[in-house]
N, C-alpha and C positions, 0 to 999 in steps of 0.2 A: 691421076695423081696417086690412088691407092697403088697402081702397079710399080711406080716410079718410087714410091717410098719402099716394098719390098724389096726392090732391088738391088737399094742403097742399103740394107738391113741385111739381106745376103749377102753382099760383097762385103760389110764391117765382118762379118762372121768368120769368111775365112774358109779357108777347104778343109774337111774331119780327115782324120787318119782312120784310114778302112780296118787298124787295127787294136783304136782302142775307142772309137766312138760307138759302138756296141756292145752290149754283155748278150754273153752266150753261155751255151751250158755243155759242159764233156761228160757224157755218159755212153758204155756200149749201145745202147738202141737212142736211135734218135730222135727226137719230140718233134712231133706233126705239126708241121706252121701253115695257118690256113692262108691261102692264097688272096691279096689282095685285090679285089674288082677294081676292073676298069673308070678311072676317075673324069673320064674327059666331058662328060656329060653330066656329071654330078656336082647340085651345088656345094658350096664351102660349108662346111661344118665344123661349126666351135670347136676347136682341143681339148679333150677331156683334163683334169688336173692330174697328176700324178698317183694322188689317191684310187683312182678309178683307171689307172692303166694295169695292162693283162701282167701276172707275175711271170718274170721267165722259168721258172718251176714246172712241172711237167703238167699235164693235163689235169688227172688227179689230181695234184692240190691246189689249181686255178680256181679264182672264184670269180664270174664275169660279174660287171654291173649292172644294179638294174634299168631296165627299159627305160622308164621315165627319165633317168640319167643319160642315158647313149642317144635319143632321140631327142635333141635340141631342134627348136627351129632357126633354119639361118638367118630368118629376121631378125635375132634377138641381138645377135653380132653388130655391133657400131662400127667396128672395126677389124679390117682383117689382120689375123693372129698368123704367123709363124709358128713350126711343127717344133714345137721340143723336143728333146734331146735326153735321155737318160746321163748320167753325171755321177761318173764314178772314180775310187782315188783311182785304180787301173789307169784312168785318162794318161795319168802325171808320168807317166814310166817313158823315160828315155830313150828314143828310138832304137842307141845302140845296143840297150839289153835286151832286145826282141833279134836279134842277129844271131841266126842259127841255134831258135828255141823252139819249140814242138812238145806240142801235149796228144796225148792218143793212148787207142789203145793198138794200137797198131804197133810194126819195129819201127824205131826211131830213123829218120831220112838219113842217107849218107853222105848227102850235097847240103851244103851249109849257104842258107840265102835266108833273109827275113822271112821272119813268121807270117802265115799265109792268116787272114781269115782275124776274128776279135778274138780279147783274151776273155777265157773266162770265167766267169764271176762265182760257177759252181761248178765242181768236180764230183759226180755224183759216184760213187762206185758199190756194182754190185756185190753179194756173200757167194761163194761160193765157185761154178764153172763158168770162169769167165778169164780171157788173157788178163794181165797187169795192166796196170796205168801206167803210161811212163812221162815222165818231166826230163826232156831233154835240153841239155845245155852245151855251150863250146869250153868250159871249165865249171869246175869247181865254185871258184869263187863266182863266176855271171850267176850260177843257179840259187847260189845261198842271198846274191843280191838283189836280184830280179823277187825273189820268193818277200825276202824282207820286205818290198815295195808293192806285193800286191793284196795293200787289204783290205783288197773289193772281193777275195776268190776264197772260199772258203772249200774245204775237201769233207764230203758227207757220206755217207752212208744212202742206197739207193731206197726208195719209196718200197722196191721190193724184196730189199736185206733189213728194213724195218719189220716188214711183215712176217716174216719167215722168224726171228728173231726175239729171243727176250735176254735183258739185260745192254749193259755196254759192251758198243762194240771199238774195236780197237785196232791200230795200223800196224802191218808190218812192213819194213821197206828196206829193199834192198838197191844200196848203190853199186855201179859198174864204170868201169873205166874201159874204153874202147877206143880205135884209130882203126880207120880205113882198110889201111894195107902198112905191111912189117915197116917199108922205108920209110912210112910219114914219125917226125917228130913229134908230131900235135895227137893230146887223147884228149878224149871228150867226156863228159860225165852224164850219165843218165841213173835217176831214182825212179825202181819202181814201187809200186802201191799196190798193193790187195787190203785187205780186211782179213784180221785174225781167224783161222780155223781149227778148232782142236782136232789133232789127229784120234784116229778109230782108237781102242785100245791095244790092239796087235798090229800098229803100228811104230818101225823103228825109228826114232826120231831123236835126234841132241836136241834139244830148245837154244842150248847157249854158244853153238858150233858157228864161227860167223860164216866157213867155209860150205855150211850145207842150206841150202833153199827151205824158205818157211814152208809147211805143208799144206798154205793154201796154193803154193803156188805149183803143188804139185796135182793139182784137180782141173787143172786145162792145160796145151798144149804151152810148150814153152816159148817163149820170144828168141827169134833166132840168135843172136844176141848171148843168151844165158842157154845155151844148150852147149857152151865149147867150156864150161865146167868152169870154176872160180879161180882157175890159173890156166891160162895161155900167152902165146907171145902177143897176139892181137886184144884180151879182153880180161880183166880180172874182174872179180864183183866181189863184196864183201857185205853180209847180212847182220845188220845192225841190231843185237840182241839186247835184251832186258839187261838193267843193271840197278845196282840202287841209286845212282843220280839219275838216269836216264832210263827210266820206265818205257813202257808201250804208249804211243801217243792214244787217249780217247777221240772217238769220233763224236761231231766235229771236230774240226781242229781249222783257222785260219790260214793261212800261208805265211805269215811276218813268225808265229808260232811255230809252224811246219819247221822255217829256216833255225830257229832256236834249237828245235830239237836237233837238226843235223850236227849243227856248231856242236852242241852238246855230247853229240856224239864223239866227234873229234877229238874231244876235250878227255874224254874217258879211255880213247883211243892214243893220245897222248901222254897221260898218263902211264899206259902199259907199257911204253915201248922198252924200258928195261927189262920186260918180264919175257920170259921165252919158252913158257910154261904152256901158255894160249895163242892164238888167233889175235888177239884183240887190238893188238899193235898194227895189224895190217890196214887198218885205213888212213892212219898219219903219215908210216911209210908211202903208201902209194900216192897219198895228195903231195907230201915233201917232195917225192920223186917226179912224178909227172909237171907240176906245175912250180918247180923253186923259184919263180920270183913271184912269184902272189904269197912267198912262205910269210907268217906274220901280221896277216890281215884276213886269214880264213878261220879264228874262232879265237878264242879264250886260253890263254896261254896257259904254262902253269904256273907262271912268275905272275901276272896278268892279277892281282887281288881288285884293283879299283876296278875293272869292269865286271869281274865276278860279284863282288860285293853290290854293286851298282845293279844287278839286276837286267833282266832282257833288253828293256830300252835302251841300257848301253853299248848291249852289243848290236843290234838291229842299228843303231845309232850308226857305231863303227863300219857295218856291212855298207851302208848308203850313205858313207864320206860322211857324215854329220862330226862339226868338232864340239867343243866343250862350250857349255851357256855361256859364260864369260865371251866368247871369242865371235860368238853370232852374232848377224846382224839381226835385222827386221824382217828383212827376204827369207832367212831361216826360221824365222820362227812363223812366218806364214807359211811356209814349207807343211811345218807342224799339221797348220789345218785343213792345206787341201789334200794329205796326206796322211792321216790320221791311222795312229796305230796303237788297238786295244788290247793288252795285255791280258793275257787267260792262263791257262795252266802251265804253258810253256814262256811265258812271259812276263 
């Protein structure tokens, strides 16, 4: 009877998607997963609760449980339990914004197929000699809306760019626009990520140049990607500089955040486009150009006052089709909770 009721309990359940029923962790070195022993022989042992499961954080700042916790006897079980499941908003994210998206620090894939593997939950990045991080997307707007919707994934600072490190540290990120080969129509958008580096002092460096690479990113080798220079027929990239709306994001920072700051970007980038004086206009030009029919739904216009006035949630709002309270139902506003998104600096 007990395996007969299992059964009916796994089949109500449903089959997990391989790509969001797990949190995982993106860091250059990979965290050592101890290997599960052979269970065929061993009896059933009670589910720890949540409280006492391993954090997926790196070794260093796991804390196990203690003994007397982990060693239940299986007589104590009345009944047998089903293995839970970690439950994160990640889950909620719609299969087709996983459609040729890729986190690494690797070059970004050039075959566009769903995302391999879970998304995940932390992005940890090293200070110093280490490739970029990159957030690949098939536009523009997937990446700013996929970002708005993940915030279970927060972007941190590694265990050992804490160590090394005093004070805040902080993002620099540059976007790139790229396509296959000359005849394809379609460009793709990729951000990468380092953490802030001051350059030496007999080092030549613009800070506010969007055409020149931040100079962390000049302390490892380049992504092949960013080695064909900020204008080519195949690739442009433009380096999202300090401004007074749009500061340097602090680490952490969430991902629904992350997408604010880009938006924001835009918005500042929009702004300039009558000026011909700078750089700075090249990010509106290149998203208007590459992508005109997504124009008008990828940030904060200038006309745009009720969403600016309104604050981050309207535009994260905006990014993930949400319309206006009046116009919601019920479904929407439980949307809200299994979804949940915390405003912080950028929001």
């Amino acid at each position: 009877m007990n395996h007969d009721r299992a059964f009916i309990l796994q089949a109500l359940q449903g089959p997990k998607s391989d790509a969001t029923a797990r949190v995982s962790r993106v860091s250059p070195t990979p965290v050592q997963v101890p290997s599960t022993p052979d269970q065929t022989n061993t009896p059933p042992r009670q589910t720890p609760s949540p409280a006492q499961r391993t954090s997926p954080r790196p070794e260093s700042l796991t804390r196990s449980a203690s003994p007397a916790k982990e060693e239940q006897s299986p007589e104590t079980s009345l009944s047998p339990q089903l293995p839970r499941t970690f439950v994160t908003p990640n889950q909620f994210v719609e299969p087709e914004l996983l459609y040729g998206v890729s986190f690494g620090f690797n070059t970004p894939p050039m075959k566009v197929s769903m995302m391999q593997g879970p998304l995940p939950n932390v992005i940890a990045l090293p200070y110093g000699k280490c490739p970029p991080m990159h957030i690949h997307a098939r536009s523009w707007r997937q990446l700013l809306k996929l970002m708005a919707k993940l915030s279970g994934t927060q972007i941190e600072p590694s265990v050992e760019a804490m160590a090394v490190t005093k004070g805040e540290l902080k993002l620099r990120t540059v976007v790139q626009f790229f396509k296959v080969h000359h005849a394809s129509p379609d460009w793709r958008t990729v951000i990468y990520l380092t953490i802030d580096h001051p350059p030496p002092p007999d080092h030549r460096y613009s800070n506010g140049d969007v055409n020149v690479l931040p100079y962390s990113y000049s302390l490892s080798s380049l992504p092949t990607l960013l080695s064909d220079g900020p204008e080519s027929q195949v690739s442009k990239y433009y380096t999202i500089p300090a401004t007074a709306k749009t500061p340097l994001p602090k680490l952490p920072i969430t991902m629904p955040s992350m997408a604010m700051y880009l938006a924001s970007a835009l918005e500042d980038s929009r702004r300039a486009l009558g000026d011909t004086s700078s750089g700075l206009r090249r990010l509106a030009k290149m998203v208007d150009q590459f992508y005109p029919n997504e124009r008008g739904s990828l940030g904060v216009e200038a006309g745009d006052e009720e969403v600016r006035r309104k604050g981050g949630r309207a535009l994260i709002g905006r990014l993930i089709g949400r319309t206006s309270r009046p116009e919601r139902g019920r479904n929407a506003d439980v949307y809200d909770l299994v979804t949940p998104f915390v405003p912080d600096e950028w929001g």
